[in-house]
N, C-alpha and C positions, 0 to 999 in steps of 0.2 A: 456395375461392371468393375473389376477389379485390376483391370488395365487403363489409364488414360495417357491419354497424351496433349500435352498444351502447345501448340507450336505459335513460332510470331510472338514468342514469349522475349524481352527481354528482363536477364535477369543480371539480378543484384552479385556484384562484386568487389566486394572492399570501398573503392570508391569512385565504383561507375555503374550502369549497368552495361551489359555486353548488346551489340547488334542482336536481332531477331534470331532467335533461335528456338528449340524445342525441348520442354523438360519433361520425362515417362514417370508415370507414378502407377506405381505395381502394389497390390495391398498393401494400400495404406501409405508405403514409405515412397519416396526416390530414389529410381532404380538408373537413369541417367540421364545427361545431359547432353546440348550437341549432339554430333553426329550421331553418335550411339544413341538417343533418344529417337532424332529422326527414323531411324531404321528400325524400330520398336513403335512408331508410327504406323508403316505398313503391317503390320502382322495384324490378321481379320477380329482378333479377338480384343482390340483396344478401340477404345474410344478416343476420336481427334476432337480438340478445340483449338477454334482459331480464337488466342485473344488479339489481335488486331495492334501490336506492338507493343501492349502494355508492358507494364515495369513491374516485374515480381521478384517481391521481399520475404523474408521468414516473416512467421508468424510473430510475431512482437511478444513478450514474453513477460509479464506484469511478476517481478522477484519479490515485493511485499506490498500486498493488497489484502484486504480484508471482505471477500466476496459474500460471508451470507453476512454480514454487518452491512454491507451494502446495499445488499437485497433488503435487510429492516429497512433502513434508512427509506428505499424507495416506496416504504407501506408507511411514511412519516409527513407528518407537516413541512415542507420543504420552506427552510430560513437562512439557507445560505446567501453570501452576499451577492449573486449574480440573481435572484430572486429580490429578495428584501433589501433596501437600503435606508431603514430607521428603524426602531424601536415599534413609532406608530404603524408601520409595515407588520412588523415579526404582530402586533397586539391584535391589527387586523385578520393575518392569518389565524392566529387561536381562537379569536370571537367567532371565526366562523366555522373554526372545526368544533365547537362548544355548541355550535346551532345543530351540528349533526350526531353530536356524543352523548348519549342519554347519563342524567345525571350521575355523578360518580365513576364514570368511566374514564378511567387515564387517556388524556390527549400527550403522544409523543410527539418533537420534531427534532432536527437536526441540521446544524450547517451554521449557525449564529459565528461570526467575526465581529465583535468590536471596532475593528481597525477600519473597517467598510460602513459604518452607520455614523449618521447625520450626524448624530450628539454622541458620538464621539467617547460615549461610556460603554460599560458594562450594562444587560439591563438586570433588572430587579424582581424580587417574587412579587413586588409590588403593583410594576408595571405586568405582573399577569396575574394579578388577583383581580386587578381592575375589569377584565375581561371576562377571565373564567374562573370565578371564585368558588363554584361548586363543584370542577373537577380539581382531578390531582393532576397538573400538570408537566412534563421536564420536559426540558431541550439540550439537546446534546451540542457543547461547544465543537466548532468546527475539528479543532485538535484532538477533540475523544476523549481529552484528559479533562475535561471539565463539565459539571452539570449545574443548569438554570432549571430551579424548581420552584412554585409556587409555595402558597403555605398550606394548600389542602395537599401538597404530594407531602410536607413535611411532616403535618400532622397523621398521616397514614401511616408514615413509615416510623415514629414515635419519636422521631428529632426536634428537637426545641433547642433553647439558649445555653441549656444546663448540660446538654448532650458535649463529652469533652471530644480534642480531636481524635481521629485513630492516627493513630503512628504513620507516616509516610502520607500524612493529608491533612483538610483544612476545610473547616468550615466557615467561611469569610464572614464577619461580623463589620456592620459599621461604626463609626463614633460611637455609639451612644447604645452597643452591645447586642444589638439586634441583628440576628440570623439574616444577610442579605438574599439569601437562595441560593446562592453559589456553594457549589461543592466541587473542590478541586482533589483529583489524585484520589486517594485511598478513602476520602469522605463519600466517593460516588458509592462505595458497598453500602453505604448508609439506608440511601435510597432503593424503599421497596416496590420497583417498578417491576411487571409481571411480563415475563417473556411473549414472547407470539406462539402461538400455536402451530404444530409441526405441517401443518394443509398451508397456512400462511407464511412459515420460511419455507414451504418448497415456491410456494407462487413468488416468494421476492427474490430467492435467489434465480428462477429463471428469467424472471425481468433486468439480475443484474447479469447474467451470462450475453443476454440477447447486446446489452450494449458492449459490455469487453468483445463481441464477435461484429459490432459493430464499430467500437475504433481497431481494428486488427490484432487484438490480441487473443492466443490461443492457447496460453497456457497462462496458470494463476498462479501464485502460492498465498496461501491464505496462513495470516499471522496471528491468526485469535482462533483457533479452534477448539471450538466447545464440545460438550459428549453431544449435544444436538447436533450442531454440525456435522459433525461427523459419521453418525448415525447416519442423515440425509442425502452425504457425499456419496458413503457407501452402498446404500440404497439406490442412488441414483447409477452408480458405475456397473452396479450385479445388473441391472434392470437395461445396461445400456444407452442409458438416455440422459449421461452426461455431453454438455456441447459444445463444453472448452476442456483441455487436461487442468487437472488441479495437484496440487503439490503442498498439503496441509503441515504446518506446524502448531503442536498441540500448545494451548493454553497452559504454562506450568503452577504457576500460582491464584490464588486465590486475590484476584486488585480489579481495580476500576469496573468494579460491578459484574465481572466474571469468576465463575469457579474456576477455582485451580484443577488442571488432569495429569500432574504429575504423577504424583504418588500412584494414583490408579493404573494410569501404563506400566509404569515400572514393577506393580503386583504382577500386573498380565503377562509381562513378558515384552510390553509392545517395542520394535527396535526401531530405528532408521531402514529408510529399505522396503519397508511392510506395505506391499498393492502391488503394482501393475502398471502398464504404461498410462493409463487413466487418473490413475488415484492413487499416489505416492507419496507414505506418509516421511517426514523429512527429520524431523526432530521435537526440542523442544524451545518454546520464546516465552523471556524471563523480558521483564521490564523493570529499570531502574529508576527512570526518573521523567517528568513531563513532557511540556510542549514549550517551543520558543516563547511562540505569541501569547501563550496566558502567563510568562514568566514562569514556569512548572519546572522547564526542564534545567538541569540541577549542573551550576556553573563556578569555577574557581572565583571569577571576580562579577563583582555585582552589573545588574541590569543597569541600561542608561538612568541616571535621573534616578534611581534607588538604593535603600541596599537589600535590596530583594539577592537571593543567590541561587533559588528554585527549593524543589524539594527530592531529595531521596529517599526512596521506599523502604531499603532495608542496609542493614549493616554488614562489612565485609564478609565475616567469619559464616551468618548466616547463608549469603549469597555464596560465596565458595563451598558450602556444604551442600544447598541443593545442586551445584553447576558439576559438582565432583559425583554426586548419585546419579543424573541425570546421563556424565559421561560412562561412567560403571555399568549402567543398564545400557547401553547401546544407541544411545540418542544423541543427536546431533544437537550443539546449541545454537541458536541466535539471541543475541542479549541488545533487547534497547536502549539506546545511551545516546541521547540528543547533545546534552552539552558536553567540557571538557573533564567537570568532576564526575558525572557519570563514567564517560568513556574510561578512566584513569581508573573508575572502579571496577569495571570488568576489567580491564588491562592486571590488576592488581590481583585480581580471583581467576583468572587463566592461567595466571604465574604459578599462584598455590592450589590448583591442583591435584597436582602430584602427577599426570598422566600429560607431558608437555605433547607425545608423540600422535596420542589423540586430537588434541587439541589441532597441533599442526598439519597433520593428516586429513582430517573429517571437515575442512573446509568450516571452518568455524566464520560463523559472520554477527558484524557491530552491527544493527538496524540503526539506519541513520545515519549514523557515524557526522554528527551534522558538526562540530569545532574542534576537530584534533587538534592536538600540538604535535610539533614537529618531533617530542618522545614518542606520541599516540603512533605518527606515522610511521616510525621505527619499527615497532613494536609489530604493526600490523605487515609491515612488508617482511619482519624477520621470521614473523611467526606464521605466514600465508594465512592469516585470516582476511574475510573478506569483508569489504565498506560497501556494506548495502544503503548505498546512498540516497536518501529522497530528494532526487535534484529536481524532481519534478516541484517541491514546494519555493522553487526559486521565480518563477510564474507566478503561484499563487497568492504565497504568501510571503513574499520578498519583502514586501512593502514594511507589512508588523517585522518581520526580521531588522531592520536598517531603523525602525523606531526605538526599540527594545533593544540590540543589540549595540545600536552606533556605528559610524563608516568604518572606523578603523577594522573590525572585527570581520568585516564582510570578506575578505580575501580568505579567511579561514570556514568559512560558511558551502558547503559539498563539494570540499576544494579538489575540483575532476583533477585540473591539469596536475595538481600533486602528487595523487594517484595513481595516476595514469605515468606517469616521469618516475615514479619511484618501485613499480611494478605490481601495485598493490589492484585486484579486480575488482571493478567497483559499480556493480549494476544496478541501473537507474529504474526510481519508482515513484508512484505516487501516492501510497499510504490511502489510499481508495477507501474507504468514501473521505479520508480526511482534507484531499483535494480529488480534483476531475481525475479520471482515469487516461484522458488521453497521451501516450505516450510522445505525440507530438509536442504538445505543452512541455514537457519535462527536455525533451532532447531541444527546445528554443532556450531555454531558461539555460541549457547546459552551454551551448554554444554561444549565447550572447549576454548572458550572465544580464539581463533583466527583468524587469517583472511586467503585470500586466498592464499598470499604470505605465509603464515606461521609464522606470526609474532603472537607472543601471548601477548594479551593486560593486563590480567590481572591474577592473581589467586585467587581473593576473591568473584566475583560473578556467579561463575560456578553454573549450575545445573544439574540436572539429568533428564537421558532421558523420563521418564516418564510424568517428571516435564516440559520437553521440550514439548512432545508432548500435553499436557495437554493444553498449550499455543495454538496452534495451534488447538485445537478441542473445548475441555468442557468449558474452559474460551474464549476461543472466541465465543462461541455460548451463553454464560453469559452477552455478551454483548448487546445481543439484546433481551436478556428476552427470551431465546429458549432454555437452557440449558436441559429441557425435550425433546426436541425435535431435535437440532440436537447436534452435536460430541459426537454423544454416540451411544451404540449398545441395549439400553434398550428397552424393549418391548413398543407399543406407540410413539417413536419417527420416523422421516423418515428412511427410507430406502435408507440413502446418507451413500455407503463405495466404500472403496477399496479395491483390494486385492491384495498383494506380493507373490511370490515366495518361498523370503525369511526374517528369522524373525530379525527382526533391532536388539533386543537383543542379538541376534549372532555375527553384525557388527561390526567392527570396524568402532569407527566415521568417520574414512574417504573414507569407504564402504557406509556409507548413504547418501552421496551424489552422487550417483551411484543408487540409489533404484529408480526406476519407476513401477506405478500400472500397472500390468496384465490385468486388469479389473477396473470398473469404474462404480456404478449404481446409480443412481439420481433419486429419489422417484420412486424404486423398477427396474427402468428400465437400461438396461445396455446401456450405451453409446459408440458410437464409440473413438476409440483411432487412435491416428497415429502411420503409421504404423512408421516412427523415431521419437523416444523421446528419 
């Protein structure tokens, strides 16, 4: 039916919901609210629902997620730390995917944090040779910036002692020169690990769509898009049997074990713009430099307790020439840049150029944007770029943050309320699969500035809930030029919400990560839920 109407709706307003009322959803969008809604109730051709008071939100809006990497991950040994908490854990899971792996067949997994395991290290090709010494094994560090491999994955892929670093990476060695497995950054291209098969990315990226429709989110943008990917997307959008909107940024270089699709767009012609309300392709994401917690990501002053300072991938001159062909061809950038020397080097290559008006115009955004300085801040509010913040990693991985970083630095760590004070948009995420997707996790970590152990990092850049959710809808739908259209309940925009039971303004914060949608509808239609979330 192409007419509904929800009445005994209350809906989401800034920061309340309003009394019971009724919202019409006319193909696909909303068509109105209130009275006007009501009266578009009686007409014979609409369909009435009583939701029975509930509280309807926009669809939540995930601004940098990594959806068919998600979807792998969900076809992988799972060794994240809400799973595994030791080494002997992560060993027991490979022994028994090796009982099911006919010999020689690569065993993947992903999720491994150091920071969450008994002993308290890194582990070792060691500690999985002892298990599965006939396959080739990897695991993918929680941050995505790191790989744990065995020594049958190393010997497959013709890496040994003698094998020197590639530029922008590192193949960790111990004492006594020996390849520990570890391959950080630009070492992971190293590793010859053999993609999935296009029948198994479409089956794991529906496994990951089903749960983003199960914590309420309805639109994606996917930060790694591969020619697979995107192949899949498109396939799926012609076919109609996409069940979230997606909002792909292509993969530009050739790092962390992914082909580059610059150059090749750029032959094509491909621009920012290109699809449809489904499938809209956004730009291009360049990565500069790591992750916190493996010490990767690439910092002015050293790590606690080291003098680690991360690593960067490429050098100015090179970066400002693809970031300047990239804008030349019509594409949109997002540059990730965890620490303050990254950030200052995208800051430093948007300057040069040469096309400031682009830049300032096309909504240019820092992924992450995780330690500005108060110049970074400058820079980003004078130039409207946007701080696509993973404040959801303040939950997650807080803890490694405040280890690695130290107290003092923690005020500067997805510093909302600075952003938010200084006018800069700044939509929250959670780097999906590199922590949980639930956008509740990320707007508690926003709001109460702790993590999941309960450690509290900071008290200066708290915000408020409205302000949280706001991250997750209206400024993230800012990001892609859709702000009319979706995270909002406005007449004209989609018909992507949620609806709760109960009103998070009642919650206790630590009740909102306990909140899952009742319902779920994506341009006007409701979607199946599972039945456990």
């Amino acid at each position: 039916m192409s007419q509904i109407t929800l009445r005994n709706a209350r809906l989401f307003a800034e920061d309340h919901f309003t009394e019971p009322t009724s919202l019409n959803i006319s193909k696909g969008r909303i068509a109105a609210t209130g009275e006007d809604a009501a009266h578009a109730a009686g007409e014979a051709s609409a369909e009435s629902i009583d939701i029975d008071g509930g509280f309807v939100m926009p669809g939540f809006i995930e601004s940098h997620g990594h959806p068919s990497m998600y979807g792998r991950t969900l076809l992988q040994v799972d060794v994240r730390p809400a799973v595994v908490t030791s080494i002997a854990e992560i060993q027991e899971a490979i022994a028994a995917a090796a009982r099911e792996t006919e010999a020689g067949g690569w065993i993947r997994g992903a999720g491994w944090d150091e920071t969450y395991l008994a002993e308290d290290r890194v582990p070792t090709r060691a500690d999985l040779d002892a298990v599965a010494p006939d396959h080739p094994v990897v695991l993918t560090r929680t941050c995505r910036h790191m790989l744990l491999v065995n020594s049958k994955a190393l010997e497959l892929s013709g890496v040994d002692e003698n094998t020197p670093d590639p530029t922008g990476g590192r193949l960790v060695k111990d004492s006594s020169g020996q390849l520990t497995g570890l391959c950080q950054e630009k070492a992971m291209d190293l590793i010859a690990v053999p993609d999935y098969e296009p029948a198994e990315l479409a089956g794991g990226f529906a496994r990951a769509e089903q749960q983003f429709l199960d914590w309420g989110i309805t639109t994606v943008h996917d930060m790694s898009t591969s020619r697979a990917d995107l192949r899949l997307y498109t396939e799926l959008a012609a076919e109609g049997r996409l069940g979230v909107r997606l909002r792909p940024w292509l993969w530009a270089l050739t790092q962390m074990g992914y082909d580059g699709i610059l150059d090749g767009a750029l032959e094509a012609g491909v621009t920012s713009g290109l699809g449809d309300d489904w499938m809209r392709i956004q730009g291009a994401k360049f990565v500069l430099d790591g992750g916190v917690g493996g010490k990767t990501a690439a910092l002015c002053c050293p790590y606690e307790n080291s003098d680690e300072t991360g690593i960067l991938y490429i050098d100015d001159e090179t970066l400002t020439e693809h970031l300047r062909a990239a804008t030349a061809g019509g594409l949109r950038l997002a540059i990730h840049s965890i620490g303050d020397a990254a950030i200052a080097q995208a800051r430093r290559a948007l300057q040069n150029i040469g096309d400031d008006e682009a830049i300032r115009s096309r909504r240019t955004r820092i992924e992450h944007c995780t330690l500005p300085t108060d110049e970074d801040l400058d820079f980003l509010a004078d130039w409207n770029i946007i701080a696509a913040s993973s404040v959801g990693f303040i939950y997650h991985l807080g803890d490694s943050y405040l280890k690695v970083l130290g107290r003092e630095r923690m005020p500067r760590v997805y510093p909302h309320r600075s952003f938010i004070d200084r006018g800069i948009i700044a939509p929250g995420n959670s780097d999906v699969p590199v922590t949980n997707g639930n956008p509740w996790e990320g707007i508690f970590g926003a709001v109460t500035r702790t993590t999941k152990t309960g450690q509290v990092l900071d008290s200066e850049q708290n915000i408020t809930l409205p302000e949280a959710i706001r991250a997750y809808t209206s400024d993230a739908a800012y990001t892609s030029f859709e702000e009319a259209a979706l995270g909002t309940l406005a007449p004209g925009a989609h018909a992507d919400l949620q609806v709760y039971d109960r009103d998070p303004f009642a919650c206790s914060p630590e009740e909102w990560l306990e909140l899952r949608p009742q319902a779920v509808y994506v341009a006007g239609t409701a979607r199946q839920l599972s039945a456990q979330r």
